[in-house]
N, C-alpha and C positions, 0 to 999 in steps of 0.2 A: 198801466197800474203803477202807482205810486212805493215805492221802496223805503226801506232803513237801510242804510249800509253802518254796520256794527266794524270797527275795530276793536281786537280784545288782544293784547300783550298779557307776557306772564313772570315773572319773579316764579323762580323754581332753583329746587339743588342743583348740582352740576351732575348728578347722576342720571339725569332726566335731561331727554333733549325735546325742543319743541315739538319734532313732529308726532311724536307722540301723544304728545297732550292735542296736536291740534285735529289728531285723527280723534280722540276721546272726545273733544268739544264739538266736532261737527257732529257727529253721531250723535250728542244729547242735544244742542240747539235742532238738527232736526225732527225730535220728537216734540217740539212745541211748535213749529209751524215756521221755521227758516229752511228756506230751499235752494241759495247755489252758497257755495261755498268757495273762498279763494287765498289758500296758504302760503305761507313762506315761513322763510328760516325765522323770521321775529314775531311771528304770530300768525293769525286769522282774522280775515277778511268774510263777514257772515251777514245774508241780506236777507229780510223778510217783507210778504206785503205789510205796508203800513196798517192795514184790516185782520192782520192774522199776530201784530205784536202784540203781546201780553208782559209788562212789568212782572207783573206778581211772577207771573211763571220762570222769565230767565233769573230773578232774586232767589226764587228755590233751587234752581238748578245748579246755580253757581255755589248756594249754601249749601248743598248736599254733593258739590263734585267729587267723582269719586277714586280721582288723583289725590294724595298727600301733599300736605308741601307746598302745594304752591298758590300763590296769589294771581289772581286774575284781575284787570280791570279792564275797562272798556271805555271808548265813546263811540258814536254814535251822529249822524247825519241822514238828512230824507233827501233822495236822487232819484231822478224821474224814472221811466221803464227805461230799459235801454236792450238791446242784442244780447241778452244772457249767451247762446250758444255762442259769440266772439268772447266772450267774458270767460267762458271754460277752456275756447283755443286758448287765449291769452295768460290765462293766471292758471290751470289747474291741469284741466285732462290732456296728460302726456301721454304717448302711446306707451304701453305695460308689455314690457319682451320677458316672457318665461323661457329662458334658454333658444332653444332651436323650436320648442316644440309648438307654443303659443304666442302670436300677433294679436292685442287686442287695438286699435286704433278707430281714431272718428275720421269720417269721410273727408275732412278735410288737412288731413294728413298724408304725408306720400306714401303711397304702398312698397314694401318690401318683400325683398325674395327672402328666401330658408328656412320658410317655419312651416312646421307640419299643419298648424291650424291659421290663420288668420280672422279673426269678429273683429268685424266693423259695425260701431256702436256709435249714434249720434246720441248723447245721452240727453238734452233737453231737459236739466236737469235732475233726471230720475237717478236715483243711488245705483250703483252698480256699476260702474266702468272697468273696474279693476284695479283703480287708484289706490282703491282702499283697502284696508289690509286683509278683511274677509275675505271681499272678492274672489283677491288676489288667492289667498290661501285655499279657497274652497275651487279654486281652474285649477290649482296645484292638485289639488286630491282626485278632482277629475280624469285629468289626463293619462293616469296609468289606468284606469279602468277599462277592461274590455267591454262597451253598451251593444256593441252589434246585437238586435234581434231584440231588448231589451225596451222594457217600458218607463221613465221617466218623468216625473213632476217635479218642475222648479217651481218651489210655494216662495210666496212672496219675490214673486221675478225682478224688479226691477225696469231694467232696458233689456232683461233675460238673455244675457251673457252667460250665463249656465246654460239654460235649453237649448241656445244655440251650438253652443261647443257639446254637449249632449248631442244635437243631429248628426251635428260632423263628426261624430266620433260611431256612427251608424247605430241610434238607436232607432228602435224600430214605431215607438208613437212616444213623442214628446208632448208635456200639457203644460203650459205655464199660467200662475195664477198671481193675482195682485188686486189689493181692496184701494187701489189709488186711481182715479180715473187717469190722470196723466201718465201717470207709468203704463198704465194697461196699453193708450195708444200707443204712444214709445215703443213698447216690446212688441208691437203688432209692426210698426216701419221698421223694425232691426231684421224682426224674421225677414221681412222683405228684400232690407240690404243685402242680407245677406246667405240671398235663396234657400230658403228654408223657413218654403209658407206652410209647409203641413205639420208645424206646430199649431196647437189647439190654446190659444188665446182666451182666458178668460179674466172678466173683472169682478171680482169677490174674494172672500175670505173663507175659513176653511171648512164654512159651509156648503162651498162649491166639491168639496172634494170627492162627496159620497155617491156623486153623479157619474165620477171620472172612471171609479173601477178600481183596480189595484194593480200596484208599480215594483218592480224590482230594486228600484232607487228612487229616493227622495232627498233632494237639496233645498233646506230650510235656513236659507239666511235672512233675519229679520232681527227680532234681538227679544232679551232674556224672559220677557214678559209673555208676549206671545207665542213665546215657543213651548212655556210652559203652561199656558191655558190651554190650547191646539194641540198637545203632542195626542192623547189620545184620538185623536183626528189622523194623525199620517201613522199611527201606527193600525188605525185600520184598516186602512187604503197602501200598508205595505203588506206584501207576501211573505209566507213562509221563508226562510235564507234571504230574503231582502237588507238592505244598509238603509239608514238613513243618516243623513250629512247633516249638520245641524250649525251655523256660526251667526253672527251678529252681536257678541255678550265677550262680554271680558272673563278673562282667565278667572278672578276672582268667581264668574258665574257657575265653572264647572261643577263643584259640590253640586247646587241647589238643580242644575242640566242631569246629574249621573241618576241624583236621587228620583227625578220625577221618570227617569228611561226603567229607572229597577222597577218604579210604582203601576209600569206599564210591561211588566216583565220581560224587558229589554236587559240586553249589556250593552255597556258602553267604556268608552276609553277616549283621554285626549289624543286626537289624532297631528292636532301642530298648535303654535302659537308664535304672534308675530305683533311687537309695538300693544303685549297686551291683550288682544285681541283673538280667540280661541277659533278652533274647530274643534267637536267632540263626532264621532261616528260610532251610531249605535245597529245594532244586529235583533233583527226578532227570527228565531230559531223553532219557534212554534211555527 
């Protein structure tokens, strides 16, 4: 398959560092149809198939960015298919150390001793390594959690780096769910890597969810949009004293996340924030 490989540099305040912006622009180029991504200190490195670029599309996106401040520009080149998964050893997916407690690393990484948890994620593109600052934040909200005995839906899985640190953390039926077909396999070879096949695999959206039953915890990393058309979706399929985790939306999203949790007579509250990038955890007490 034929490629763009996009360079984009940035002209920004000094208050502002790139990583920031470049966690902010992979996040929006991936909602038009770019899929690996490779950063550094002077910008991003962003590829699309040549069949899935839209002009019109990334000229709105960069007109509507929703960074201040800064100029963006880009060029741009067609480069044949090449080993994406050397392309993420090479340029991006570093192993992600949360203290003692969380290992997240790709198979072709060296294993390390001391950590309470280790996922081993071959991401093959799919979002979710832990790179990125969701992720990241939403393994942090997990890991103090007692799951033992408890039931779990990671909506919008990814390479389902949540359901799996959910097993390991002994929950008692994990479900992960994703409307991407590559992701869907993805998180089907992770659970495998990473024993932990009696996670319930599925491909869909959250149409799929009324089949599943109802979860003590729900983690919803996706982003602002979807989580506000769906949320009456995971708030049916949560129980009584259930949480639901909710991240993929910029801090700026919170209001517009609080207000649709109250419209579903939830509470809610920001639970972190990192580069921008939120967690809210809501409660249904009914």
């Amino acid at each position: 398959m034929e490629y763009y490989e996009f360079r984009f540099t940035y002209v920004h305040p000094a208050t502002m560092d790139a990583d920031t912006i470049n966690d902010v622009l992979a996040a929006e180029l991936g909602a038009i149809g770019f899929d690996s991504f490779a950063p550094d200190a002077d910008g991003l490195n962003a590829y699309v198939p040549v069949a899935d670029y839209r002009p019109e599309s990334l000229a709105q996106l960069l007109a509507d960015f929703p960074l201040s401040d800064i100029v963006i520009r880009y060029t741009h080149t067609s480069v044949p298919d090449r080993d994406w998964n050397e392309e993420w050893e090479k340029n991006y997916f570093q192993p992600v150390r949360i203290g003692h407690e969380c290992l997240i690393r790709a198979s072709f990484h060296q294993p390390e001793e001391g950590f309470a948890h280790t996922i081993v994620i071959d991401p093959r593109m799919a979002f979710g390594t832990g790179n990125h600052a969701t992720t990241e934040q939403m393994v942090r909200a997990i890991l103090p959690l007692d799951l033992h005995g408890r039931e779990v839906l990671d909506m919008g899985c990814g390479t389902a780096v949540l359901a799996i640190l959910a097993a390991q953390k002994g929950a008692h039926r994990v479900v992960a769910i994703d409307n991407d077909e590559w992701a869907y396999r993805n998180a089907i070879e992770n659970c495998r890597l990473n024993n932990t096949p009696d996670i319930h695999v599925l491909h869909g959206g959250a149409e799929q969810i009324a089949a599943c039953g109802t979860f003590d915890y729900i983690f919803a990393n996706i982003n602002r949009n979807i989580l506000l058309r769906d949320m009456s979706h995971y708030v049916s399929a949560l129980r009584s004293g259930g949480r639901l985790y909710l991240s993929g939306f910029y801090e700026s999203d919170v209001p517009a996340i609080a207000q649709e949790c109250r419209s579903q007579r939830m509470t809610s509250s920001l639970y972190s924030s990192r580069n921008e990038w939120a967690v809210v955890v809501a409660a249904r007490e009914w």
